[in-house]
C-alpha positions in Angstrom: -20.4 -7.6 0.1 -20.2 -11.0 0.0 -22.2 -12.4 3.0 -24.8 -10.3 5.3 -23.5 -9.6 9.3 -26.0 -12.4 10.0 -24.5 -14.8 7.8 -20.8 -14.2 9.2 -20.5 -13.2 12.9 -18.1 -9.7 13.7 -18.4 -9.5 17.5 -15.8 -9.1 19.5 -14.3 -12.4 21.5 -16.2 -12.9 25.0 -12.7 -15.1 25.9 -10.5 -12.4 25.4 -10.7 -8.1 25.7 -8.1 -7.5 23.2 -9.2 -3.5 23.1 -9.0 -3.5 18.9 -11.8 -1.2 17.5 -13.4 -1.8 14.0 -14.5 -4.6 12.6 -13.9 -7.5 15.3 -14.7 -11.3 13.3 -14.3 -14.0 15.6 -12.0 -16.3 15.1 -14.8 -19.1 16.8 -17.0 -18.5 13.9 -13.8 -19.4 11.6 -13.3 -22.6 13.8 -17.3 -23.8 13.7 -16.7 -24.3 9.7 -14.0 -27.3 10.0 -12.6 -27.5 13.8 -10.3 -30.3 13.5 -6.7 -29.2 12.5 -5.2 -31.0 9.9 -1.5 -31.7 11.9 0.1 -33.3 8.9 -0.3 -30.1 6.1 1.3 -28.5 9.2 4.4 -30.8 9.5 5.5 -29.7 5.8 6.5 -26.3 7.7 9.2 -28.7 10.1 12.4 -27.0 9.4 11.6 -25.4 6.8 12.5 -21.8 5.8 9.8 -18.9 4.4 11.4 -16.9 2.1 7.9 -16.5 -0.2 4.4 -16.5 -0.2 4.7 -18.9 -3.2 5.3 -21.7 -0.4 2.1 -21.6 0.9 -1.1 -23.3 -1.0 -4.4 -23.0 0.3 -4.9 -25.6 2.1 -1.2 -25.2 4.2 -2.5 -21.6 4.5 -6.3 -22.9 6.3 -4.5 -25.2 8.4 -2.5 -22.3 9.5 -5.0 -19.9 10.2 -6.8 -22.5 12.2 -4.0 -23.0 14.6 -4.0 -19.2 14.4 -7.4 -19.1 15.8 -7.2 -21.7 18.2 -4.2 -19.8 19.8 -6.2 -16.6 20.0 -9.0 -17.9 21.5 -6.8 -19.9 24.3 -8.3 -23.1 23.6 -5.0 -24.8 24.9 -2.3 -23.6 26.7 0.9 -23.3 24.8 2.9 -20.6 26.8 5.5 -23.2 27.3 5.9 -25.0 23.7 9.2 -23.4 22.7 10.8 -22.8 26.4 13.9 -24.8 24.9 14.2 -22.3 21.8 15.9 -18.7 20.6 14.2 -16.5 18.0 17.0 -14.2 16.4 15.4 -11.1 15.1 17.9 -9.6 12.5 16.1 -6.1 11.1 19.1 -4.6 9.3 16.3 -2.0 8.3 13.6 -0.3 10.3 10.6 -1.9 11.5 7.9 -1.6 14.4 5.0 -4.1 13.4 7.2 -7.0 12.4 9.9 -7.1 14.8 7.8 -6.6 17.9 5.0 -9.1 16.7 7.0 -12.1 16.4 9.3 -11.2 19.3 5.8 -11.4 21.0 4.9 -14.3 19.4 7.7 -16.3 20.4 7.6 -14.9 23.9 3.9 -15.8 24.2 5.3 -19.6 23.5 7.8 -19.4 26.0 10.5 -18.8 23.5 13.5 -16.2 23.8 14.7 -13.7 21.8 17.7 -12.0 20.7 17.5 -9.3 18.8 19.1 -7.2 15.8 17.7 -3.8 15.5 20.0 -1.5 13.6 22.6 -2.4 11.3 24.7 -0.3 12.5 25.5 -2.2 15.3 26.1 -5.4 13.0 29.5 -6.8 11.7 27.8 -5.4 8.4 28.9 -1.9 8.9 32.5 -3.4 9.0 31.7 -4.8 5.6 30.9 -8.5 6.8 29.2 -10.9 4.1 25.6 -11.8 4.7 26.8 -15.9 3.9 28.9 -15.4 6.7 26.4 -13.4 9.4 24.1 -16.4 8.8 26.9 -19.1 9.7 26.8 -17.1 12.7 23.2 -17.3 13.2 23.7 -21.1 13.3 25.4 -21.1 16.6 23.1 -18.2 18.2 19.5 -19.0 17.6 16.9 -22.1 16.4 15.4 -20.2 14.1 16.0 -16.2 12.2 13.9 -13.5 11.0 15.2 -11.3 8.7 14.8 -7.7 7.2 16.6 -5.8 4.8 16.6 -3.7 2.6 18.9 -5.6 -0.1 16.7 -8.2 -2.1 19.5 -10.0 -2.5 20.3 -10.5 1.0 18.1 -13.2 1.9 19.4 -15.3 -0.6 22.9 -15.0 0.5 22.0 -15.4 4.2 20.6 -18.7 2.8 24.7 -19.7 1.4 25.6 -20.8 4.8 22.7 -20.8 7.4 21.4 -24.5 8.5 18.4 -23.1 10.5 15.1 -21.8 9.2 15.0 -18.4 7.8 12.1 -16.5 7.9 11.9 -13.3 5.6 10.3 -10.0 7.5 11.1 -8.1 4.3 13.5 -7.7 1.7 13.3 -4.7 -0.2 11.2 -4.6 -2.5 10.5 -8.4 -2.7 8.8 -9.8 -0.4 7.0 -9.7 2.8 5.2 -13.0 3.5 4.1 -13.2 6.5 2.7 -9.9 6.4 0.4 -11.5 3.8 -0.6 -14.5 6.6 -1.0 -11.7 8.5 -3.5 -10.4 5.8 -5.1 -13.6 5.1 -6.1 -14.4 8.5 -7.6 -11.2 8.8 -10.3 -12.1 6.2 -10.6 -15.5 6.5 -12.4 -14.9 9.9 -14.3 -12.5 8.7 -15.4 -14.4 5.7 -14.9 -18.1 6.6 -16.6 -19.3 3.9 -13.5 -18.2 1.3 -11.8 -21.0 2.9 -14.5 -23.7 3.2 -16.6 -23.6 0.3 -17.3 -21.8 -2.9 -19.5 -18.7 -2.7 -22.4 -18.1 -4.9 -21.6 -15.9 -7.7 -23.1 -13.0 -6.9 -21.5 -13.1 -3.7 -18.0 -13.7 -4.7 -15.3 -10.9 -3.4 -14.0 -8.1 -5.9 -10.9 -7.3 -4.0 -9.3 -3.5 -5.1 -5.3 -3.3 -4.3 -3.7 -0.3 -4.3 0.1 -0.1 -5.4 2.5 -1.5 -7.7 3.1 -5.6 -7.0 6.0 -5.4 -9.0 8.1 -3.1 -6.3 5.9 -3.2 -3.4 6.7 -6.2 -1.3 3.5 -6.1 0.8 1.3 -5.8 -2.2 3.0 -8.7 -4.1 2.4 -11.1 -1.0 -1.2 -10.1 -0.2 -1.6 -10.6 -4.2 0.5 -13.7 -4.8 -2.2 -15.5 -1.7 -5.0 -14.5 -3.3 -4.5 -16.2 -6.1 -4.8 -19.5 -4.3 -9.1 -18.5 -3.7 -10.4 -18.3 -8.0 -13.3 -19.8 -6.5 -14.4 -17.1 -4.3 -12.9 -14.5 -5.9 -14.5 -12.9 -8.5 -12.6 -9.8 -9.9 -9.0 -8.2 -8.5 -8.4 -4.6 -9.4 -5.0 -3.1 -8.9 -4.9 0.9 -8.8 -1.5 2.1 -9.5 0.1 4.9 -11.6 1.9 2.5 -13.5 0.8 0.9 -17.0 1.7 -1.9 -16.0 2.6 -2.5 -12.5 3.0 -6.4 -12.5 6.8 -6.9 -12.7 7.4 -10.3 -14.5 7.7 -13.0 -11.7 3.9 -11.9 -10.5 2.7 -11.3 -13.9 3.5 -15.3 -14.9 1.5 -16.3 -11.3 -1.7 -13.9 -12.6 -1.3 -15.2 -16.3 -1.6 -19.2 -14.9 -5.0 -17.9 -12.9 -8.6 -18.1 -13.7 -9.3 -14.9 -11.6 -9.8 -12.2 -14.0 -7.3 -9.2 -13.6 -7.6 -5.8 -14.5 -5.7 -2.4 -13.9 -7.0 1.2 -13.1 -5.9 4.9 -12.2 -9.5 5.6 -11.0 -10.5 4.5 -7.2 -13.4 6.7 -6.4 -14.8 5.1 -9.6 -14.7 1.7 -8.2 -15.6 1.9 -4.9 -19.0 0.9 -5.5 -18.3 -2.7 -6.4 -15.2 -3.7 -3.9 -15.7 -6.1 -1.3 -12.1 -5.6 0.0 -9.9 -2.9 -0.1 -5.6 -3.6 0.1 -3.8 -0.6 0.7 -0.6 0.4 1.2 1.1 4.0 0.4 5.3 3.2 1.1 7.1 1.4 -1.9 10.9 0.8 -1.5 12.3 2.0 -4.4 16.2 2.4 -5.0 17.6 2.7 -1.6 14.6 4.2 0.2 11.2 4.7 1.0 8.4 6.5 -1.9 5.1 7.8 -0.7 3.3 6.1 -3.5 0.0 7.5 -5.2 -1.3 10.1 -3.0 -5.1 10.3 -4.9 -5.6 7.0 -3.9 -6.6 7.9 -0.3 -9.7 7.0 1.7 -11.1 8.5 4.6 -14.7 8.9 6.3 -16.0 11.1 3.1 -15.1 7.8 0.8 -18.2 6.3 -1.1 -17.3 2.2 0.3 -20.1 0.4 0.5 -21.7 -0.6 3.6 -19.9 -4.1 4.3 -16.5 -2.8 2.7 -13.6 -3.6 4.7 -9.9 -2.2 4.6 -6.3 -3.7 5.1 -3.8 -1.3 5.3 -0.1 -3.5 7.0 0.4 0.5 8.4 2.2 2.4 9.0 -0.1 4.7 7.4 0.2 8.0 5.9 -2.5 10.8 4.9 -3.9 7.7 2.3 -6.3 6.5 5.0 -8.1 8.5 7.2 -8.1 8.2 10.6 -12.0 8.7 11.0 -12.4 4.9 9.2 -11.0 3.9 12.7 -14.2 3.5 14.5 -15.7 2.6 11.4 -16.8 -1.2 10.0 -15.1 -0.9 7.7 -11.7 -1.1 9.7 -10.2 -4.5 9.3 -6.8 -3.2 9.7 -6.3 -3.1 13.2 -7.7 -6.6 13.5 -5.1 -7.6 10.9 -2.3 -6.2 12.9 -3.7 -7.8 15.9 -3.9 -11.0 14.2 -0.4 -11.0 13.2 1.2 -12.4 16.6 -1.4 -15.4 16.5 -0.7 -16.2 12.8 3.2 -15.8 14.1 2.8 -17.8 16.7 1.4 -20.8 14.8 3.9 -20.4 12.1 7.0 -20.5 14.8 5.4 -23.7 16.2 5.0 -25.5 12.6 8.3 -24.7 12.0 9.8 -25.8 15.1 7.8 -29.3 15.1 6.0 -28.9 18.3 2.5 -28.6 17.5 1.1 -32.4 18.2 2.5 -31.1 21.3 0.5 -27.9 21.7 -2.6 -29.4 20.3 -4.9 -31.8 22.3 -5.8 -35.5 20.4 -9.0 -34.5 20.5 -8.6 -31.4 18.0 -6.6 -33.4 15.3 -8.3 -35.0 12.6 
């Protein structure tokens, strides 16, 4: 691993008895490394939509996760920030995770919700334009979130809509705030990724398994950490594919100093991976693959001690339900996480959080 359990602190929150089992970083020890939020890399989210991991740099991403943490750990109350604003929720595909977590979120500010859970039930099964469901969106809501499973569709929504548009998934895209989602996740459990280069010998070598060129939660997760070469010391994707890159990722890895390599091998590698990103669905076509079923882990694996796994879920027979109880389980924490990291994005984008966050923890 990177850092011993004395160097980085995984206990469980004393402020708050959040039930998640696994590994449990605190986001307090985040905080301790640089406490004072940085409101103005914030106030480039005012208004703005998130279609793409590619918005975010590293440090818009660190101030992010910082409000994240602050929000988890209660530090100021906040439950009535967004009492004046609507949250659309337009899934026009399937979704647990996503949908409930920032309906959550928003509640948890005070906001309301209306939701869209089946397309079925949309103008679009009477053939409706996704340029003109977004005008609509204008007069209903403050501020949309938006799955599909056209890649396409977010674009168009884009033609006519004058509020922020967050994208929950578009086929086989994108999914960026699944990667925040990710990213706060290890950035509490490694704070010093964010704060200060690693020594050498310490620096991560992340695994990811999947295809970033069609799967839209392996693209994000991949596209973010590109924005860490100084802590990162070696990605390995593990796909079936030659060459799983696509060409709009392949030109973000080219322009990075982190070195990149490909393999069909997991059980191989597992002796050298700090992190493990996993993820067996790919949308491919007009549906849902399982995607390379040898590259499953489960109690039997060979990780090393301090390994820890992300997995968005839902999962499948690729990860094993006894790595539950297990250290090595970051990926109920990232789940957990996701409604904090949510929350702080709705409030960035919504302009309100000088008003959330006490003088005293601006810098």
């Amino acid at each position: 691993m990177t850092l011993s359990a004395s160097q980085v602190e995984h206990e469980a929150d004393p402020e708050r008895k959040d039930g998640i089992i696994g590994n449990r970083p605190n986001p307090a020890s985040f905080l301790a490394k640089s406490p004072k939020l940085q409101a103005t890399v914030l106030d480039r989210l005012h208004h703005s939509s998130v279609l793409s991991a590619t918005l975010f740099d590293k440090e818009l991403l660190v101030e992010l996760a910082k409000l994240a943490a602050y929000l988890q750990l209660g530090r100021f109350p906040a439950g009535h920030a967004l009492e004046d604003k609507i949250l659309a929720a337009a899934f026009f595909e399937p979704s647990t995770r996503t949908r409930l977590s920032f309906e959550s979120a928003m509640l948890r500010v005070g906001g309301k919700t209306i939701s869209v859970a089946d397309a079925k039930t949309t103008g679009v099964a009477k053939g409706e334009s996704m340029r003109d469901i977004g005008q609509m969106f204008n007069s209903y809501a403050d501020v949309v979130v938006v799955r599909h499973t056209e890649q396409r569709a977010i674009q168009e929504l884009t033609e006519y809509l004058k509020i922020p548009l967050i994208n929950g998934g578009n086929g086989s895209d994108e999914h960026p705030t699944q990667a925040l989602a990710d990213w706060y996740a290890l950035l509490k459990w490694c704070p010093e990724i964010a704060f200060g280069q690693l020594p050498e010998k310490f620096r991560l070598n992340i695994g990811i398994i999947g295809t970033p060129g069609n799967m839209r939660t392996v693209k994000s997760f991949l596209t973010l950490a590109l924005l860490f070469p100084e802590n990162i010391n070696h990605i390995t994707i593990f796909s079936e594919m030659a060459d799983p890159l696509g060409d709009e990722i392949r030109e973000l890895t080219n322009a990075s100093p982190i070195g990149i390599d490909f393999s069909q091998n997991l059980k191989q590698s597992l002796e050298y991976l700090d992190v493990i990103y996993m993820n067996a669905i790919a949308f491919i076509g007009d549906g849902y693959r399982h995607y390379g079923g040898e590259f499953a882990l489960d109690g039997e694996s060979k990780l090393k001690p301090d390994t820890v796994i992300l997995h968005p879920l839902a999962r499948g027979d690729e990860l094993g339900v006894d790595l539950d109880e297990s250290p090595h389980n970051l990926y109920f924490n990232q789940a957990d996480g996701a409604v904090w990291i949510r929350q702080a994005l709705l409030l960035s984008i919504c302009g309100r959080v000088r008003d959330v966050v006490p003088s005293t923890f601006l810098a």
